[in-house]
N, C-alpha and C positions, 0 to 999 in steps of 0.2 A: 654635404657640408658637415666636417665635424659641431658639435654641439658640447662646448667647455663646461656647461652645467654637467653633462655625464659624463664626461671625463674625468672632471672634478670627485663625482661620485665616487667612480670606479678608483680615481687614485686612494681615495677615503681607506674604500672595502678596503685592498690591496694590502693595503698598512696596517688593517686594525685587523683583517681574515676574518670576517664576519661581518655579513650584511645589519644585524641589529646594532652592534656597535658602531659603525660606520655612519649607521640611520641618527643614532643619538648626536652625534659629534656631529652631522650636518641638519640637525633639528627636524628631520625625516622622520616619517614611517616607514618602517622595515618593507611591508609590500610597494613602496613608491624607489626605494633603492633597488629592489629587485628587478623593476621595473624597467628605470634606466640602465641597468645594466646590461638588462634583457636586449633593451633599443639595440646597445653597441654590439655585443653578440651578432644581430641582425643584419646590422649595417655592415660590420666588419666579416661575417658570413663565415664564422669562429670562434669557438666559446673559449672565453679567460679567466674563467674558474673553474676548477674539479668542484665538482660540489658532492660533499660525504655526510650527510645531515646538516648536521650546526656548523662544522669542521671547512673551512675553505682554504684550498690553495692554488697559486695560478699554473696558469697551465703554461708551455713554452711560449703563444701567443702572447698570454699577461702579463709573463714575465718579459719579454723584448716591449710591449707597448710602455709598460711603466714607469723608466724613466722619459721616454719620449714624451707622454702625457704631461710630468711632474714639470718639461722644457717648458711646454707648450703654455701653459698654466702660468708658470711664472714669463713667460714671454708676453702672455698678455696681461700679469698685470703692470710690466713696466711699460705696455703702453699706455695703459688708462691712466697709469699716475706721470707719465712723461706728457700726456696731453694736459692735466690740471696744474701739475708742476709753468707749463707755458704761459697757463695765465695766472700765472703766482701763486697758486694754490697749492699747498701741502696737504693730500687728502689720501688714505688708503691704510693699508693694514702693516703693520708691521712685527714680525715673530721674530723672539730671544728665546733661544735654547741655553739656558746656565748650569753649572753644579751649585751646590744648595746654601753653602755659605754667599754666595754674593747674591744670588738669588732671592735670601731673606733678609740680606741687614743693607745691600746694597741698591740694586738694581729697582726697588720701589721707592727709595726718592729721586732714585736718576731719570726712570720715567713720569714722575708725579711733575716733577721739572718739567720735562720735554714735551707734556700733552698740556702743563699750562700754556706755552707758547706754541703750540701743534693742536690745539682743541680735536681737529677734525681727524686727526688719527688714532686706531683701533690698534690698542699696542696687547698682544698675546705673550706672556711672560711661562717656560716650562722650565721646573727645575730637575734636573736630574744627576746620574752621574756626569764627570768629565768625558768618558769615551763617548755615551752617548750623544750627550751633547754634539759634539766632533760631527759624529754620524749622520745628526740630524741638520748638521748644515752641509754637510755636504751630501746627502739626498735631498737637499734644495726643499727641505722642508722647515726650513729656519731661514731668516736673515742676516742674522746676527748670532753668533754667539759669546760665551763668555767665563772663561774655565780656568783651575789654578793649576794648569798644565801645559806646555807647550808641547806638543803632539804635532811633527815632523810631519809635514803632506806638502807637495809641490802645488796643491792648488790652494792652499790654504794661507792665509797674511794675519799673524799674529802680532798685535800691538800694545807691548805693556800698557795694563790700564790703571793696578795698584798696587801696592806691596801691602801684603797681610801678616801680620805679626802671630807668628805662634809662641804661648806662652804656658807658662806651670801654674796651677791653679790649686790651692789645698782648701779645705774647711778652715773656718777663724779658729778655731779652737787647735787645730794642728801646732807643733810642735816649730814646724816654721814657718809658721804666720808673724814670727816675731820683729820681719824684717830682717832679717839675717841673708845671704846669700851664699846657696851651697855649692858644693862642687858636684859632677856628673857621677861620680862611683856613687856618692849618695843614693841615685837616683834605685837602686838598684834593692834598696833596702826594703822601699813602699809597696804597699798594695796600687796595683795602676790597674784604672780604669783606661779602656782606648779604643779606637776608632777601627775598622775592618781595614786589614793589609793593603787592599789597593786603594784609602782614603789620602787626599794627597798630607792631612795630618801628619799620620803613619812615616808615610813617605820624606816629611823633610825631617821627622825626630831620628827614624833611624839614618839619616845621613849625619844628622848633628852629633846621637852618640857613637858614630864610625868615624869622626875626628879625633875623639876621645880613647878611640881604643875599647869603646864596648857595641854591642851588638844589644838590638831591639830583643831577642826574646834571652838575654838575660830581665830584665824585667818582670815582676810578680805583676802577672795578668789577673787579675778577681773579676773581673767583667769588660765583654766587648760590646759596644753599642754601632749602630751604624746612624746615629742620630747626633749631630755634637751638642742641641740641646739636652739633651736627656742625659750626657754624660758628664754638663755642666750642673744640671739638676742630680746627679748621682754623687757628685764633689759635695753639692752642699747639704746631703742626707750622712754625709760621713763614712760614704763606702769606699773611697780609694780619693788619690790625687790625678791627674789629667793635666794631659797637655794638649789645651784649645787653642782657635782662633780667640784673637784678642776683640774680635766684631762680637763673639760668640757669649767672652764670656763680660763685657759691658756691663750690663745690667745686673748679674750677681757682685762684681766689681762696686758699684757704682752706689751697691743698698747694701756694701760689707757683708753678703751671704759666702762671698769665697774672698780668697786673696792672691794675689799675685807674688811668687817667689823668684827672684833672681836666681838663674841657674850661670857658674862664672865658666866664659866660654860658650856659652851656647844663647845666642842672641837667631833665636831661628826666625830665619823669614819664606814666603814665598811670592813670588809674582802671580797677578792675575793677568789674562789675556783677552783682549776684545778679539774677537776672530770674526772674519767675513773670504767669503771664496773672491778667487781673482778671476775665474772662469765666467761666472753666469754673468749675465748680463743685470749693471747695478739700477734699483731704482733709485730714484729722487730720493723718497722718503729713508732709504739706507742710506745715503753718503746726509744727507741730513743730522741722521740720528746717530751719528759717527762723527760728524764735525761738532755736536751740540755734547756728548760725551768728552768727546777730548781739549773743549773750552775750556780754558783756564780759570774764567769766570766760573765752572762746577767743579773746581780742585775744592771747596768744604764737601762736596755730595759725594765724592771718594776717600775723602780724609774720615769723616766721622762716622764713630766714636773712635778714632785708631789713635788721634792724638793725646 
């Protein structure tokens, strides 16, 4: 009889290639992960990692078991919670794969919300890029995700969840801080600070200046960050102007460290996406946490600070 504790394991290792890290993230000792592993090995009477020192990678065995594993896993945990869900209990884990703006200014009052009325649920928040995001829900290592991307997959069900305002932000002391609203060739004159090419940032300015007839690297680049704080905190050292999320840049808004410039014609926006697979089989606690996001009654926990 398989034993979901080391399978569990083994999905660990598998993902992280390395028994010590694998041990940390399942609050193991490294010789107790080697262990179980070993078990399966045995049982399975087939080893599912090369092992090269520190260095792991799986073997054709490891590789065919590992998504079977990752089914099997989440097969049961939508019965443990499809059995507490019966007797009206909402009780189990639930994992949000995000990119890093809604991830910092959004998604911790959305779930500070949903565990007040869900106490008994263990809610795991990762912020990362958009692609990965994607990836890690559809290797059923997320149950949700949440990204400012619509990212094309048949198995995939993307549900706008907010619009995100991207905006031009300068130092007070700047020349148009004065309220004035400029045109887009302007844009071309400043030192910009900006975000890495495949930020979706990036991605909707230079749509907005290819309305206009200009192209993103006309633009004086003085610095790239791959942080939109640090590049909201570089507007207000006086090293260039930026164009943020409006989530983003709130709080220097808010204590007049930067300001917000009208740009005429370029009112940028993006959507964000609640994403869940149509494939795996859904728990309680996902369609839960998907009907309590998309309550009307949490339209302030989407909205602010955007209004």
């Amino acid at each position: 009889m398989l034993n979901l504790h080391e399978l569990n394991v083994f999905v660990e290792a598998a993902q992280a290639e390395n028994f010590s890290a694998a041990a940390r993230r399942l609050f193991l000792s490294q010789p107790a992960v080697s262990l179980h592993i070993r078990n399966l090995e045995q049982e399975f009477g087939i080893e599912l990692f090369q092992r090269n020192g520190r260095n792991l990678t799986l073997t054709p065995a490891g590789k065919a078991l590992l998504p079977m594993a990752q089914a099997l896993l989440r097969q049961a945990r939508v019965v443990e919670e499809m059995m507490h869900g019966l007797q009206g209990k909402i009780i189990g884990e639930l994992t949000i794969a995000c990119s890093t703006t809604v991830g910092k200014y959004i998604l911790p009052r959305l779930v500070a919300g949903f565990r007040r009325r869900y106490p008994d649920v263990q809610v795991s928040v990762y912020v990362m890029s958009r692609r990965a995001a994607v990836d890690r829900l559809l290797e059923g290592r997320a149950d949700v995700a949440v990204v400012s991307a619509h990212l094309p997959h048949p198995d995939l069900e993307f549900q706008p969840f907010l619009e995100d305002q991207i905006i031009l932000i300068v130092p007070p002391t700047h020349p148009w801080a004065d309220g004035r609203t400029i045109t887009p060739p302007m844009l071309i004159t400043e030192p910009f600070i900006m975000r890495e090419s495949t930020a979706g940032t990036y991605e909707v300015l230079a749509e907005g200046l290819a309305q206009h007839g200009l192209h993103v690297e006309q633009l004086q680049v003085v610095l790239t960050l791959a942080n939109a704080e640090a590049i909201e905190m570089s507007v207000e050292a006086g090293i260039g102007v930026a164009f943020v999320s409006k989530l983003v840049a709130a709080r220097g808004l808010a204590l007049g460290k930067i300001v917000a410039v009208p740009v005429e014609g370029m009112a940028l926006k993006r959507s964000i996406y609640m994403v869940r697979h149509q494939r795996h089989v859904r728990a309680p606690i996902q369609q839960v946490f998907w009907d309590f996001a998309f309550d009307p009654a949490n339209e302030p926990i989407r909205r602010l600070p955007m209004e």
